[in-house]
C-alpha positions, -999 to 999 in steps of 0.1 A, spaced: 0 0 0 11 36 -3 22 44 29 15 84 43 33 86 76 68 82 86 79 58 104 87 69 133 88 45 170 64 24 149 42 58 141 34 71 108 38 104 98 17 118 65 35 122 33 18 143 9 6 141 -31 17 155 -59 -17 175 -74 -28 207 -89 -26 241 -74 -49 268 -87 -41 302 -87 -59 334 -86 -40 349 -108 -39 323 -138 -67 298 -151 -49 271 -132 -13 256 -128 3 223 -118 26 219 -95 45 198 -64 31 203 -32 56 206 -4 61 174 18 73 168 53 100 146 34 109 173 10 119 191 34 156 200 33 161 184 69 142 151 63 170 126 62 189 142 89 156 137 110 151 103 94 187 93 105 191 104 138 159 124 151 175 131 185 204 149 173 184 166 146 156 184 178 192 191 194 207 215 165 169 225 148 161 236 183 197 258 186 191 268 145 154 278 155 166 303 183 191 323 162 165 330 135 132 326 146 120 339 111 129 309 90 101 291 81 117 262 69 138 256 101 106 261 124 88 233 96 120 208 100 115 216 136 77 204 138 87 179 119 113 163 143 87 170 173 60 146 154 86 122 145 92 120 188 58 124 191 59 156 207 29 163 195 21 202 215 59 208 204 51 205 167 17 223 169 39 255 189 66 252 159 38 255 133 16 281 145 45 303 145 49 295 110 15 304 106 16 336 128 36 350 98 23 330 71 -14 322 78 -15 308 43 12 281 45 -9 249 34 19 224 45 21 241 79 -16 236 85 -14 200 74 14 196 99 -4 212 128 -36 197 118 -20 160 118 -7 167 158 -39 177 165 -53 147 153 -25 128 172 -39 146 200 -77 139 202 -84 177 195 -109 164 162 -124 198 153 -94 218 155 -77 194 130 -104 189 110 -107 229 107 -63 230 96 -68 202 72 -98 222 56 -80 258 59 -51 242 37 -73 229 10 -85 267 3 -47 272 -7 -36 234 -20 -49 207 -27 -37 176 -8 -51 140 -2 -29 143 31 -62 167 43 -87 144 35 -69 118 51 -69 139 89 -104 152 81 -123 112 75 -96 97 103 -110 130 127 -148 125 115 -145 85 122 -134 90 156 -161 114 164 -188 90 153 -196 113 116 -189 79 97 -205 89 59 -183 118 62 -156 98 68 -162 78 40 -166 105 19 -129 120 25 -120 91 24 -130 84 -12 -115 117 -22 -85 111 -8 -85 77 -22 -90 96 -61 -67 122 -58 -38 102 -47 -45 66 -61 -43 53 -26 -50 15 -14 -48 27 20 -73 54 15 -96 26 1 -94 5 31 -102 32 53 -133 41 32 -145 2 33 -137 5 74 -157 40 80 -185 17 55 -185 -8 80 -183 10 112 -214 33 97 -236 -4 91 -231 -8 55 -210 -46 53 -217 -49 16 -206 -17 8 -173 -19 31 -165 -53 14 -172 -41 -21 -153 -12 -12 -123 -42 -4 -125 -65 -31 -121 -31 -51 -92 -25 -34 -78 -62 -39 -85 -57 -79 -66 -26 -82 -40 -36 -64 -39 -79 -63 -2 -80 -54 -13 -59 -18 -21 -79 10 -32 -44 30 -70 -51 16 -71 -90 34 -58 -75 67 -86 -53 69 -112 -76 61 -97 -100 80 -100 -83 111 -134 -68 105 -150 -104 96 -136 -115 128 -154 -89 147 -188 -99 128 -184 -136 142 -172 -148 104 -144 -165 118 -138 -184 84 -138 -153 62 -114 -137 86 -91 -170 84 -94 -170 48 -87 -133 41 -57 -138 64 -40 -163 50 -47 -153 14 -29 -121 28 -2 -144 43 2 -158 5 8 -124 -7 35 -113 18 45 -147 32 75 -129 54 61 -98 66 50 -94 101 15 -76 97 1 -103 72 19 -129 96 7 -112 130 -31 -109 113 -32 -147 110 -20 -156 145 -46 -132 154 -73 -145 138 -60 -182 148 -54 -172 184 -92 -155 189 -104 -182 168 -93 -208 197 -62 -228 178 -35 -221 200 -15 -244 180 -23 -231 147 -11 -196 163 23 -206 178 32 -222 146 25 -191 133 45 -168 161 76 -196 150 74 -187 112 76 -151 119 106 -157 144 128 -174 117 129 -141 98 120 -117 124 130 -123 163 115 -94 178 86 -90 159 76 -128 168 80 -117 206 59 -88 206 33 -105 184 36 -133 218 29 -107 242 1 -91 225 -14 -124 218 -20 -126 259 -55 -103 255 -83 -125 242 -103 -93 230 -99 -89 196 -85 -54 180 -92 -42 145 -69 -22 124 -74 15 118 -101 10 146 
């Protein structure tokens, strides 16, 4: 799947589309939309995000004017999840800029990060009056899904799922389908998904999870394994399936599971043990 967060502590951060820009002053133009990872600081943050706070931090208090040092800044505060940090580094950008879209996407994304739903939802929607950016769609349907609005949801999440040819996107529109009552629509919405993209085992984790919480414990075995046969190594496709075996009652089935994972991936395989010990189900995105 396209992936729009850094990682980051196992975190993602949001990266942004390339789309079209209109201007005021010209029938319309197309250009690139400035990313988090465009940034001029990104790999140094990517590298060794510690020492990057350390000399963004010295760099932001000998010229508190530079937008792009305060942005790198932010940047380096979401990566530590610092979340109040990054939303104090961007609203200075936006004290002197208040039409910087790529600030507002910033500062709406720590919102979200921080449970304060409107507020994001009202930065991701500000920055679409200046660019637009699947990245806002994305905050705005994760924000409206967490505050119950799940049509809305959907919604962004269908545009954000057109503008920036996203499988993710589309599993989180067939999630917010579900979560709002409409199954048939949510698995449509899936097998879609698997279609566009049949080499992506993102679309089986999802159902997987959700069919389990509907009590079809077959559909969520069969969508796990299938995603299992698309990324035999990986630990999300390999963790889903022990998962779904472990809730499903076959223990066994489950620690053969754990053992494949461990042959490739030690640590993985041990905190896929430890989170096996609740018996309550979790689904992803939930």
């Amino acid at each position: 799947m396209s992936k729009h967060f850094f990682q980051a502590a196992n975190e993602k951060l949001i990266a942004m589309s390339v789309l079209c820009v209109l201007s005021a002053a010209s029938t319309g133009c197309v250009t690139q939309a400035r990313t988090m990872s465009s940034l001029p600081c990104a790999a140094e943050i990517h590298a060794n995000v510690t020492t990057a706070v350390t000399k963004l931090t010295a760099q932001a208090a000998a010229d508190p004017s530079n937008n792009d040092t305060q942005l790198c800044l932010a940047y380096a505060f979401i990566a530590q999840k610092k979340f109040p940090a990054a939303i104090e580094a961007t609203s200075r950008v936006l004290a002197v800029d208040k039409v910087n879209p790529l600030a507002l996407r910033m500062r709406a994304f720590a919102r979200y990060r921080l449970g304060v739903y409107q507020m994001a939802i009202d930065d991701a929607s500000a920055s679409l009056k200046f660019e637009t950016s699947g990245e806002a769609y994305e905050i705005m349907g994760k924000c409206r899904l967490h505050m119950g609005d799940s049509a809305g949801a959907a919604e962004d999440f269908r545009i954000w799922a057109n503008l920036d040819k996203s499988i993710e996107a589309r599993c989180w529109m067939g999630s917010a389908q579900w979560t709002g009552g409409d199954q048939a629509g949510a698995l449509k919405t899936w097998e879609t998904a698997e279609l566009v993209a049949p080499k992506d085992p993102e679309p089986f984790i999802w159902k997987a999870g959700f069919l389990f919480r509907a009590d079809d414990k077959s559909g969520a075995l069969e969508a796990a394994k299938r995603a299992v046969e698309l990324a035999p190594d990986s630990p999300q496709t390999l963790g889903t399936l022990a998962r779904v075996q472990s809730w499903s009652g076959d223990a066994k089935g489950a620690a053969e599971t754990v053992a494949r994972l461990a042959k490739t991936n030690p640590n993985a395989a041990a905190k896929l043990t430890e989170k096996l010990k609740t018996s309550v189900p979790a689904v992803k995105g939930a």
